[in-house]
DRENLOBA-326405 format. One line per field, with one value per residue (C-alpha): x, y, z. Coordinates in steps of 0.001 Angstrom, whole numbers, plus 500000, padded with zeros to 6 digits. Layout:
BEGIN
xx = c(X;...) $
yy = c(Y;...) $
zz = c(Z;...) $
***
This chain:
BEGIN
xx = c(474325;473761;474855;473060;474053;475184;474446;476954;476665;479856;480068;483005;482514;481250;483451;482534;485702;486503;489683;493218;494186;497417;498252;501124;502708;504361;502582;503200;506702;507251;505610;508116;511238;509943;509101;512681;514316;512168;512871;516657;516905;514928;516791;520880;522265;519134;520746;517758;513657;511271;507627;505963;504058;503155;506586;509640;511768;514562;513144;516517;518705;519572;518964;515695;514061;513125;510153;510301;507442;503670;504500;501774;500974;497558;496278;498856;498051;496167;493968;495967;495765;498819;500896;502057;503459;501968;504173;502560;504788;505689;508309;507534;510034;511950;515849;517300;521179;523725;522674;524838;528100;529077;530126;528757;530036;526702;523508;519872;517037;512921;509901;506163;505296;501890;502107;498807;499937;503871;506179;506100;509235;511523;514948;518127;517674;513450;510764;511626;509860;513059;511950;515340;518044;520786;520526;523908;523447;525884;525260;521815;522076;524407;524062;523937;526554;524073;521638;518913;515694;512819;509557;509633;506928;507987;507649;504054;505570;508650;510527;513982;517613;518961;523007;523265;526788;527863;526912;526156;523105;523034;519672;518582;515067;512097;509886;506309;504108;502519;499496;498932;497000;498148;500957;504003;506958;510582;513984;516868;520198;523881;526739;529840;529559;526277;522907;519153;515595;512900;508996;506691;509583;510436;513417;512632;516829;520341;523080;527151;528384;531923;530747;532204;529165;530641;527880;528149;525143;521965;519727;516670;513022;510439;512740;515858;517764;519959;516598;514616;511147;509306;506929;503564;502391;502333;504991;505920;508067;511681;514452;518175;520809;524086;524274;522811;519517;519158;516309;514659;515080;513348;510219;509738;510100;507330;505307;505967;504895;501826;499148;497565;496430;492884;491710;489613;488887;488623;489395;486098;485533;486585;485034;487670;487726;490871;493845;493102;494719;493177;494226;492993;493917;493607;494004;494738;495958;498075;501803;503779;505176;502751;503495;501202;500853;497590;496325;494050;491693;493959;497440;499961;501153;504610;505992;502102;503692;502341;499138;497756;497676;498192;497207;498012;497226;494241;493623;490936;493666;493582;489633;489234;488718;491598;492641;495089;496511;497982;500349;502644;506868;507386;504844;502412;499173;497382;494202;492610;490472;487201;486929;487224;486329;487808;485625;485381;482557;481042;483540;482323;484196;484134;485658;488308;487994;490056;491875;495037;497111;495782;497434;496423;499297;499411;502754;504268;503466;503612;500760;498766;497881;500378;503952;503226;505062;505119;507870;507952;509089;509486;507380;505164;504933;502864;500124;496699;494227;490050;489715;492526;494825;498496;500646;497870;497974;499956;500230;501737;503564;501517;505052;506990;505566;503963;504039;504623;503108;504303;501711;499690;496913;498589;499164;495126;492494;489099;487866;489391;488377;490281;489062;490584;490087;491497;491565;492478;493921;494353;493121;495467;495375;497911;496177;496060;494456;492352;491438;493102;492767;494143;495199;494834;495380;496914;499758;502394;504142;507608;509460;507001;504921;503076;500903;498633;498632;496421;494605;491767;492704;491110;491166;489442;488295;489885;487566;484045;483979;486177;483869;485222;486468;487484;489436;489683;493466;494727;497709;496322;492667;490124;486726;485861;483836;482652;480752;478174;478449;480400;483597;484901;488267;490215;487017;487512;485637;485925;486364;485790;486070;485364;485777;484116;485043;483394;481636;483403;481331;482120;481276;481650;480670;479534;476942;476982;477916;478076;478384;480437;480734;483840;485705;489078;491876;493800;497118;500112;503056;504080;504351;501305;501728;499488;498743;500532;500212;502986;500902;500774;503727;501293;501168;498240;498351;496027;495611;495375;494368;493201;494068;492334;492565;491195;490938;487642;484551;483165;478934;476886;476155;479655;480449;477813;479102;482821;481905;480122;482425;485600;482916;481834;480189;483232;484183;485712;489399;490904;493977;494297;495923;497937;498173;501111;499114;495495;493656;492270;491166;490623;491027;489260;491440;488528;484907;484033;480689;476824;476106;472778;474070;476727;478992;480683;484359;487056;490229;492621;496357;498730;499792;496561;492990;489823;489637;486245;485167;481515;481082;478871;477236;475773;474948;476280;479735;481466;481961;483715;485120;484736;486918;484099;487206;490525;491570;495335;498268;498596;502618;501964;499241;496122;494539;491449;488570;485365;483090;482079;478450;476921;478509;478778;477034;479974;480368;481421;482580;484047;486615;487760;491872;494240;497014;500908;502738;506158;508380;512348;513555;516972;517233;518647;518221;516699;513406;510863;507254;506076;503110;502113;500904;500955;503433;505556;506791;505703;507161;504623;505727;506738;510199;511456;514862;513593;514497;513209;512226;508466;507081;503215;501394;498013;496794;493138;490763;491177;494985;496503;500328;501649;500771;502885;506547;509651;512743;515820;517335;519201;515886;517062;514862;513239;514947;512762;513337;511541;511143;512032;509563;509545;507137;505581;508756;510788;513920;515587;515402;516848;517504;516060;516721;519197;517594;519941;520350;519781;522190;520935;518986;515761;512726;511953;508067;506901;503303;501186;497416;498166;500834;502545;505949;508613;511358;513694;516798;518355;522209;523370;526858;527605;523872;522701;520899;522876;521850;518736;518715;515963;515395;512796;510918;507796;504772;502355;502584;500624;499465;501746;504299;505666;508541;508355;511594;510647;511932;515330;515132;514274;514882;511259;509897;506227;503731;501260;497568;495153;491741;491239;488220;489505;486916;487126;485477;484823;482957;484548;484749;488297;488451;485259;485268;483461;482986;482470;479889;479069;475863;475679;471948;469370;467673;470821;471784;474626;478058;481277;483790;487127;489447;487185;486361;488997;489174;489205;492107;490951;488408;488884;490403;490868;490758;491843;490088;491312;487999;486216;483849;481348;478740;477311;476648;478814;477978;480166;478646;479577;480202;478946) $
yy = c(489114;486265;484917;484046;480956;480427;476680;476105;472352;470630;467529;465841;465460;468848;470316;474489;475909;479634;478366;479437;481806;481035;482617;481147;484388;482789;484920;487947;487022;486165;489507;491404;489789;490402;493617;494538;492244;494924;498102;497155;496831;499511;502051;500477;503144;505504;508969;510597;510227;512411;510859;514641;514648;518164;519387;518517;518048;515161;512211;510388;513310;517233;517617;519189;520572;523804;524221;526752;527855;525725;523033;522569;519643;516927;513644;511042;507895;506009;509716;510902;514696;516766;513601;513930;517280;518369;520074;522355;521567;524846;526073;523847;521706;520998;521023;518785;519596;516995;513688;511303;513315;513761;510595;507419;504145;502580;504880;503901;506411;505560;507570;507509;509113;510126;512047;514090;515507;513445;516204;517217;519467;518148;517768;515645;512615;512951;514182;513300;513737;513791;512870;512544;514329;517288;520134;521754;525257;527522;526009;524362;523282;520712;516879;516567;513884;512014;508893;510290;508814;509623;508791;508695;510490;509431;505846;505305;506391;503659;504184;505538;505552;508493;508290;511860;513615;516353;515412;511967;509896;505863;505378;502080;502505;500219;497696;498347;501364;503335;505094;509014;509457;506883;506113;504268;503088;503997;502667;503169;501634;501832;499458;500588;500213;498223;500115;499211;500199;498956;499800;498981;496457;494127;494589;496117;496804;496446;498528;498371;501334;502515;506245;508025;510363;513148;516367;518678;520166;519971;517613;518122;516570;516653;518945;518650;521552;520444;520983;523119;521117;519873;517824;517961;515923;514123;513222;510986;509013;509761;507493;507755;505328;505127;501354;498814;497598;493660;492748;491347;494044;496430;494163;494210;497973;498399;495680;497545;500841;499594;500028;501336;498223;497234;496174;492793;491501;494598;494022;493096;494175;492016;490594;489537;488448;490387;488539;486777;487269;488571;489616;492544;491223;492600;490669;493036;493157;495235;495257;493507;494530;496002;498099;498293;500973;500046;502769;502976;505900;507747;507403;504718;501969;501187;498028;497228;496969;493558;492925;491346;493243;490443;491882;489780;490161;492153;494993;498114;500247;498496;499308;501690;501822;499938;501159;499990;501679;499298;501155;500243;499755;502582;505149;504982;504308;503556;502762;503039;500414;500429;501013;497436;497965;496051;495654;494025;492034;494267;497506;500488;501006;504437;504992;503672;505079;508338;507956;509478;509110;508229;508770;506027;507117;503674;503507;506131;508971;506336;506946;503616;504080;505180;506646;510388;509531;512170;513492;515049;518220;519068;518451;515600;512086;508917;508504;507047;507644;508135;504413;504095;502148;502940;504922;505106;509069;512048;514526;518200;520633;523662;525033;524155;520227;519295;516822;517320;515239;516206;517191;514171;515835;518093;521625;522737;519833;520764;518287;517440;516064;516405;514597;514275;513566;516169;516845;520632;520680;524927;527099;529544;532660;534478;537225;537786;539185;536330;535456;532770;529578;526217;525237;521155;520511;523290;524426;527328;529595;529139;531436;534592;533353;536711;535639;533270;529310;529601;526487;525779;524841;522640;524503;525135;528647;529769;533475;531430;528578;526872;526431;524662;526367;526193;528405;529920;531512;532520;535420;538571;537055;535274;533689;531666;528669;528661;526450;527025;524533;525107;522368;521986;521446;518114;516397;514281;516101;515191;517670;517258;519945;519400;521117;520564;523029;526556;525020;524696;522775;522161;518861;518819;515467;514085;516561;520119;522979;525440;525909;528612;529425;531084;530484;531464;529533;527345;526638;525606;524514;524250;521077;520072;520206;519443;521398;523963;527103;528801;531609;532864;530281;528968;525254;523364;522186;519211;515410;514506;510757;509138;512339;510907;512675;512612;513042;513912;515209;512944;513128;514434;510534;509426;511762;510780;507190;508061;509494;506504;503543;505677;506045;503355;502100;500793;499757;502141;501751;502881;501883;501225;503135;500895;501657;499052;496032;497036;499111;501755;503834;503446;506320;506128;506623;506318;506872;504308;504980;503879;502216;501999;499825;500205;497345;494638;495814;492901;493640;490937;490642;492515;489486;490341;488826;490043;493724;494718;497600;499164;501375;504470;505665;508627;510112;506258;506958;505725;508661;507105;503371;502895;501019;498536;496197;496917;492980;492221;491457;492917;494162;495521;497714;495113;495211;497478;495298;497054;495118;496521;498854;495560;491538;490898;487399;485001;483815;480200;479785;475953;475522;472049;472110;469417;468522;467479;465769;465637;462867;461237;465431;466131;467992;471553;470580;474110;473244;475123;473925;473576;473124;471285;473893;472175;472007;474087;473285;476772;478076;478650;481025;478646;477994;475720;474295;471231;471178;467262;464506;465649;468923;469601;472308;473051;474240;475077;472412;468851;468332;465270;463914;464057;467853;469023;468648;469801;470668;470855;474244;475365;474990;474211;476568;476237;478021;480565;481360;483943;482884;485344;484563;486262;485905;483028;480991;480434;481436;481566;482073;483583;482104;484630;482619;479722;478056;475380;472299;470883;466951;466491;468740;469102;469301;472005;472844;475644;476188;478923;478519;479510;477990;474506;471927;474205;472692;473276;471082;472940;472639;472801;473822;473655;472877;475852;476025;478256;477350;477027;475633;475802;472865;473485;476571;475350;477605;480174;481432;484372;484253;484703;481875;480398;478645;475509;473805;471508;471599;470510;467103;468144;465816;465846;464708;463754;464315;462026;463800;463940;465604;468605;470890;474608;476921;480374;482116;486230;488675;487415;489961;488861;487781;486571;482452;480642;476431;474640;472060;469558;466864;464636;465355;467981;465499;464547;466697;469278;467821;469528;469411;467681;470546;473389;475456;478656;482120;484995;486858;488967;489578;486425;482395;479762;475984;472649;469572;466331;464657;461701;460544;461991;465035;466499;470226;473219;475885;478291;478880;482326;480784;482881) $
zz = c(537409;535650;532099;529071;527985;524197;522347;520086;518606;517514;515275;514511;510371;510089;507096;508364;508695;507412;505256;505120;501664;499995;497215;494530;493690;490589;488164;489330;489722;486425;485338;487662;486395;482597;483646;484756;482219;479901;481027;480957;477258;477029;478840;477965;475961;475976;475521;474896;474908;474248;475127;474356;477922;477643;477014;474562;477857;477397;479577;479929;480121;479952;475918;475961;472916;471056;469484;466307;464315;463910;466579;468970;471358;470110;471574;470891;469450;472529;472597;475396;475281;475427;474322;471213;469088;465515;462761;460509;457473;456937;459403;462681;464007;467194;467788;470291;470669;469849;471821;470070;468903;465858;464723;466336;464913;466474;466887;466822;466421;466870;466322;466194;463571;461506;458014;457452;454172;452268;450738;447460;447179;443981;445682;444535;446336;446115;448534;451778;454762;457362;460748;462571;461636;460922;458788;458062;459435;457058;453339;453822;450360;451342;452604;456764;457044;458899;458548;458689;459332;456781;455162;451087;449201;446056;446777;448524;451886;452507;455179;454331;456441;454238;453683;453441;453139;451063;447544;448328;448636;449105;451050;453198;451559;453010;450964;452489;451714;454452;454442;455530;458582;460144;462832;462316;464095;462087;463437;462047;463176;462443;463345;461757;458451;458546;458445;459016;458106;460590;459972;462643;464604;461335;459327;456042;454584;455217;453621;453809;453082;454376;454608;457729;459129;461106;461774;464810;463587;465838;465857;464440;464302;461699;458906;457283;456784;453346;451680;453804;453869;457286;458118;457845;460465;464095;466072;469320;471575;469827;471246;471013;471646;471821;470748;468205;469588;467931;466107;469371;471032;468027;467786;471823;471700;469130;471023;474139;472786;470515;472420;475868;478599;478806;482354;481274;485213;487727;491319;493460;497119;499614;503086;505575;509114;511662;511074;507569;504540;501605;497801;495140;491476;488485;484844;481909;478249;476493;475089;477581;479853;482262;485185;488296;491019;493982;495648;498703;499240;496813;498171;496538;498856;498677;496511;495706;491761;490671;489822;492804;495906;499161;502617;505226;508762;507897;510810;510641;509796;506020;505744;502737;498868;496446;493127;490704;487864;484748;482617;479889;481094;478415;479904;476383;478129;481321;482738;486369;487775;488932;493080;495298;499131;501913;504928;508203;509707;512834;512127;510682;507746;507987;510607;508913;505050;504035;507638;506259;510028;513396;516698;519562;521509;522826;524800;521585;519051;515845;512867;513335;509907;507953;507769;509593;512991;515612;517021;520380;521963;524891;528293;526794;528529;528769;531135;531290;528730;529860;530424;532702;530206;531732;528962;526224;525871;526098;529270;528077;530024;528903;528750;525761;525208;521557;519311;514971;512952;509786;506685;506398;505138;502296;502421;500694;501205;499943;502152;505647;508816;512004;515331;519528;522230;524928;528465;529641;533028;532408;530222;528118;529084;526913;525713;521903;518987;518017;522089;524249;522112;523383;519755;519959;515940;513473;511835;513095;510720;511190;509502;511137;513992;514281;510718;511292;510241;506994;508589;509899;513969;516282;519594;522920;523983;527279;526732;526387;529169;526922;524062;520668;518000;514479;513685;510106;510947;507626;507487;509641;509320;512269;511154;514041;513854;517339;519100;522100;524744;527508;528555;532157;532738;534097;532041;528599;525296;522276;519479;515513;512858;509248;505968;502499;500216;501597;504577;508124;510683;514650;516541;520121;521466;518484;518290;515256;517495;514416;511049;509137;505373;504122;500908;502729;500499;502945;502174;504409;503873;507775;509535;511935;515137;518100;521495;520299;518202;516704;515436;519016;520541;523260;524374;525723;529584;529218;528136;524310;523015;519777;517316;513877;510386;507078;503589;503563;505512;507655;508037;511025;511330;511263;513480;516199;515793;516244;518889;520414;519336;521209;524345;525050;528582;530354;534000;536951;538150;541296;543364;546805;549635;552999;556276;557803;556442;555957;552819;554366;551403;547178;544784;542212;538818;535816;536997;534100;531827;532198;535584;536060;540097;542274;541147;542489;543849;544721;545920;544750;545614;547731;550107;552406;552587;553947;552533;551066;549371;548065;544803;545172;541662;540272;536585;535516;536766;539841;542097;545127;546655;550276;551987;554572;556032;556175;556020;557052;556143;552815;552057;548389;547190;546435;542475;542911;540456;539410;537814;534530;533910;532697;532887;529297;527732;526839;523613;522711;518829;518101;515285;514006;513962;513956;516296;514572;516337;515319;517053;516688;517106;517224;520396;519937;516208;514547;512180;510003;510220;505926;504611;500713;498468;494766;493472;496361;499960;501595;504821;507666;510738;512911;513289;516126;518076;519522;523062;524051;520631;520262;519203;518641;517007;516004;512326;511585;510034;508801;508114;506253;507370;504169;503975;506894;507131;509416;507871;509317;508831;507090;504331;500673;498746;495117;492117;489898;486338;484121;480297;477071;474502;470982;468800;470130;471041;474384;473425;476285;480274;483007;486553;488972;492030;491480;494787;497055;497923;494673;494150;490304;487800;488789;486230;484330;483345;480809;481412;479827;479144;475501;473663;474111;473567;475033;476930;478851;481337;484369;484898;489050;490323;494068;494889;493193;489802;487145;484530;481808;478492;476041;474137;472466;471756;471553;469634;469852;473190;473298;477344;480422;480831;483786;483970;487158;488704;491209;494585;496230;498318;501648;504919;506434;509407;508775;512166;513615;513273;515744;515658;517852;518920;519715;521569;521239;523907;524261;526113;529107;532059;533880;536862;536622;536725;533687;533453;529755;530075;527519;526433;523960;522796;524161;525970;528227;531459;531422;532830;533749;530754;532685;533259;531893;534775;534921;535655;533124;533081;530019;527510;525337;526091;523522;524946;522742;523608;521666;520315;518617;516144;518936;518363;521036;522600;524580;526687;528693;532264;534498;537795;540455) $
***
């Protein structure tokens, strides 16, 4: 057959290139280092935290709270529901045990609080509203020994720190009125004898006052006990520590906890070639810091916690939706992001979306798509799967040979999916209640194998001709989804069964076989296994390959076109049989798919010549090889080739790289291959030990000298730093990475798109940066900052560039030989590109021709 011929027309200045993606991952370091720098202070000396999440549970320890009386749980203050608790005023209020001891020489105690309605009750010291602190449980009348930490009715609503022993009263009592209705942030804080009032994270008072606090009372919220009033109001996030939080750390804590994040740029759906690298971002405000979690198709990816998402090396397997959610360090609010769909160019996405684990069984039992790895038992090994591809599925015994896969699925989807392809080589025929079933997907009960799975199994009829079935198997229950068209044994089907909600449906083939409703509650616990069924301890005797499930039901359409994409038309294999030296017969291994001619057969190898062989067809499969000639002389089994149903067109695609050429080597010298990414030296994968002075490579498009580099290793690297800012000023800075290599102080940059005039100088010891030193804090940073160092000197070796032309060619049928040819313009004839004729030895080539200011025109020829 002959081969349409592709024009592909190459010019030397042409700038279309698809272009490398780096990403500077500076930001998101920064925000990672703040973020832990963040929820350090926040959780040193944390005893106890109560963020009211549906429950007065302790969040940092074991003392949980009581809730007595009118206490009953509201939407907090970002209007998340169940998030906050409301006191009646009348006998509500929550005990919380003894966090702190009795006498702490440094405590601090927060609180979110909102008064609906300020006390009124004439007491000693005034009308406090107490919202931390210790009622004395036998004489009530009596002082708590503790500060306690109050609002002031008499006084426009001040915050008050409330001295409070027996028959003494010295409060730390705040300046600034607060308003009913609305929510404020107390503190209160004692170091020794030194104690401070906080509203909203700025200091309001300081007292010294030698008074020795000692209460074993419990702890109480929202009511004091020396006067028996409560609070009428709202109440959340209580924090107790066992230390003095500074000033600093008291304003970030209120920043932290001030408000919920705001998603301002949502993540957009990406287009990306196999192989490229590709990045989800999201940009949002909200008290710093933020926390990040990506999700795809519903499931959290592990360490996706900044707020881009990088994919490199993107494969089907990563086709799906992308979520993010942007929460708050202290848990106060979050926010979910729109959808963002990742999608490959000529690959039907979904196939690939909600695909919660796939099974290739391509040389092992590994999930191709995520972390559900099987684990065999048994009589199961490798073998050929229905194209002939050598240890690509699984063989079982039929005796005591399956595979678990774990739960990847959960234990009750509403919606599931669960495709494979199997072979059965013998029917079960274990009699039992439900009929013999070769159970290919399911669930066994372990504990009891006589009750049934409670899920709905993929299996093969032995009693009908082996029909499909879905089988609804719930504890001492059988509603059969069956199917209607017969299977033959020793032959590859492929089986699908779906669930959405009530409705069961059976594919065979890619084709509805039945439909079932039943609102049977599936729930299992049990691992999932495959070709076998514990419910009846049976095991499949057959061939399994590409085992696919997912999250959610898959369409009639879908279906169809699973079933088409895994089928394609593909070429016959067979091996050959010797007698001393000749072939004197071929067996064919894989009948191949959708000849419409008997196709070429070559016989290559062995040591012989001469031996020739003819295909015979029928139905569009190949149904025998006969041996014509014998040839001689062969001493190993020959490679049996069958040319494929149809001889693909070859496809020529031309890509402008560039060729470095790296000379005066150290030989056996080890080097890392860099690359110029302002303002960093970034390592590419190539690392190298020179064995002779010159070493080339080839990087895509039009590459300058001064971009590329090779470093001797051991590479210095670059130090990182993330900044503190308060307020608006860089106070200070923390070395995250102190680099190497460094011989004098390198530079120090503070950038920040809002804000401006901080510096800062770098101090080295042993090579290594240790040190940062603000020196001057600059003003009104509001935005992200970075802090830059610049590089270590590096020893480079600069290459020599060249231009090169790199042809990617595909469709190629191997063995099969192929020629480039080349023209200047249309009008010239078609010449033989020096050194371009070669023979396929797979689907796909590449070739790199060095080239010149010249344009001109390639083909790819199939030589005959």
């Amino acid at each position: 057959m002959g081969a349409t011929r592709e024009f592909l027309r190459f010019q030397e200045r042409s700038k279309s290139m698809k272009p490398f993606k780096h990403l500077l991952r500076l930001a998101a370091i920064g925000l990672l280092s703040m973020t832990s720098h963040a929820q350090s202070f926040i959780t040193n000396g944390l005893v106890a935290y109560y963020p009211f999440n549906g429950d007065a549970n302790d969040a940092a320890g074991t003392n949980h709270g009581t809730i007595y009386g009118g206490v009953n749980l509201v939407p907090d203050r970002f209007g998340t529901i169940n998030s906050a608790y409301r006191f009646n005023g009348i006998d509500g209020y929550i005990e919380v045990g003894n966090p702190l001891g009795s006498s702490p020489a440094f405590l601090t105690q927060t609180a979110w609080v909102k008064i609906l309605a300020r006390e009124t009750t004439p007491v000693p010291v005034g009308q406090l509203d107490v919202i931390i602190g210790k009622r004395h449980a036998t004489i009530p009348s009596l002082g708590s020994s503790w500060p306690e930490l109050a609002i002031d009715g008499q006084n426009s609503g001040v915050g008050v720190l409330a001295l409070d022993a027996d028959f003494y009263f010295n409060p730390c009592r705040g300046v600034t009125p607060t308003l009913t209705n609305t929510w404020v942030f107390l503190c209160g804080v004692r170091s020794n004898s030194t104690f401070q009032l906080y509203l909203n994270g700025v200091l309001e008072n300081t007292l010294t006052d030698p008074i020795a606090i000692s209460s074993g009372e419990p702890m109480h919220l929202m009511h004091c006990g020396a006067f028996s009033s409560y609070c009428n109001g709202l109440l959340d996030d209580v924090r107790l520590y066992n230390r003095a939080l500074s000033p600093g750390e008291i304003a970030q804590l209120y920043a932290i906890e001030n408000a919920a994040p705001v998603i301002t740029d949502q993540p957009t759906n990406v287009v990306v070639e196999v192989g490229d690298t590709t990045t989800f971002s999201v940009t949002a405000t909200g008290s710093f810091p933020l926390g990040y979690q990506w999700f795809k198709d519903g499931i959290d990816l592990v360490n996706a916690t900044n707020s881009t998402l990088t994919l490199a090396n993107v494969q089907p397997k990563l086709i799906g939706n992308y979520t993010v959610i942007v929460a708050n360090i202290s848990g106060s609010g979050s926010i979910t992001s729109r959808l963002a769909s990742l999608s490959i160019p000529n690959i039907n996405s979904a196939f690939w979306r909600g695909l919660v684990a796939y099974f290739p069984f391509n040389g092992d039992a590994k999930d191709a798509v995520g972390t559900n790895h099987g684990t065999i038992y048994g009589g199961v090994n490798l073998v050929p799967d229905r194209f002939g591809t050598i240890n690509s599925a699984y063989r079982f015994n039929g005796v005591d040979g399956f595979i678990e896969v774990g739960s990847p699925v959960g234990n009750s989807p509403a919606f599931l999916t669960q495709t494979a392809w199997v072979k059965i080589l013998a029917r079960e025929t274990t009699p039992v209640p439900v009929g013999q079933l070769d159970v290919i997907i399911g669930k066994r009960h372990a504990t009891n194998p006589s009750l049934g799975s409670s899920w709905p199994e993929l299996a093969i009829d032995g009693l009908n001709s082996g029909v499909g079935v879905l089988a609804l198997d719930a504890d001492f229950y059988f509603n059969p989804c069956r199917g209607i068209t017969p299977t033959f044994t020793n032959t590859w089907v492929f089986l699908c069964g779906v669930r959405s909600n009530g409705t069961f449906q059976l594919y065979l083939n890619g084709k509805l076989e039945n439909t079932l409703t039943d609102t049977i509650a599936i729930n299992s616990g049990e691992p999932m296994h495959l070709m076998h069924s514990g419910s009846f301890a049976t095991y499949c005797n057959g061939l399994l390959d590409d085992v696919r499930l997912y999250n959610r039901a898959l369409s009639p359409g879908e279906i169809a076109q699973l079933y088409e994409s895994e089928s394609p038309p593909h070429a016959a294999t067979g091996y050959a049989t010797l007698a001393s030296i000749f072939v004197i017969g071929v067996t064919v291994l894989d009948p191949g798919n959708g000849y419409t001619n008997a196709p070429r057969v070559r016989i290559i190898g062995g040591g012989g010549s001469g031996a020739q062989a003819v295909a015979v067809v029928d139905h569009g499969i190949v149904t025998a090889i006969n041996v014509i000639n014998a040839g001689f002389g062969y001493t190993n089994a020959p490679a049996i080739i069958v040319d494929p149903p149809f001889i693909p067109s070859p496809i020529l695609a031309s890509t402008r790289t560039s060729s470095l050429i790296f000379s005066n080597l150290t030989v056996g010298g080890s080097y890392q291959l860099q690359q110029f990414q302002a303002p960093y030296w970034t390592n590419l994968p190539a690392s190298v030990t020179a064995t002779n002075a010159v070493w080339t490579t080839v990087v895509p498009g039009t590459a300058r000298g001064e971009d590329y580099r090779l470093a001797l290793n051991p590479v210095p690297w670059q130090a990182f730093a993330t900044p503190q800012v308060v307020n608006g000023f860089v106070v200070g800075a923390t070395v995250t990475d102190s680099g190497s290599g460094y011989t004098n102080p390198p530079a120090v940059r503070i950038i920040s798109n809002v804000g401006s005039n901080a510096t800062a100088v770098a101090s080295i010891t042993n090579g290594f940066v240790t040190r940062l030193i603000i020196t001057g804090a600059g003003f009104g940073y509001t935005d992200m900052v970075t802090i830059q160092i610049d590089p270590p000197p590096v020893a480079g070796i600069t290459p020599t560039v060249l231009p090169v032309l790199l042809l990617d060619l595909s469709n190629l049928t191997p063995y099969n030989n192929y020629q480039i040819q080349f023209k200047s313009n249309l009008d010239a004839a078609w010449e033989n590109w020096n050194g371009g004729l070669f023979t396929a030895t797979k689907e796909t080539a590449s070739h790199y021709f060095f080239i010149t200011e010249a344009a001109g025109f390639f083909r790819l020829a199939l030589v005959p």
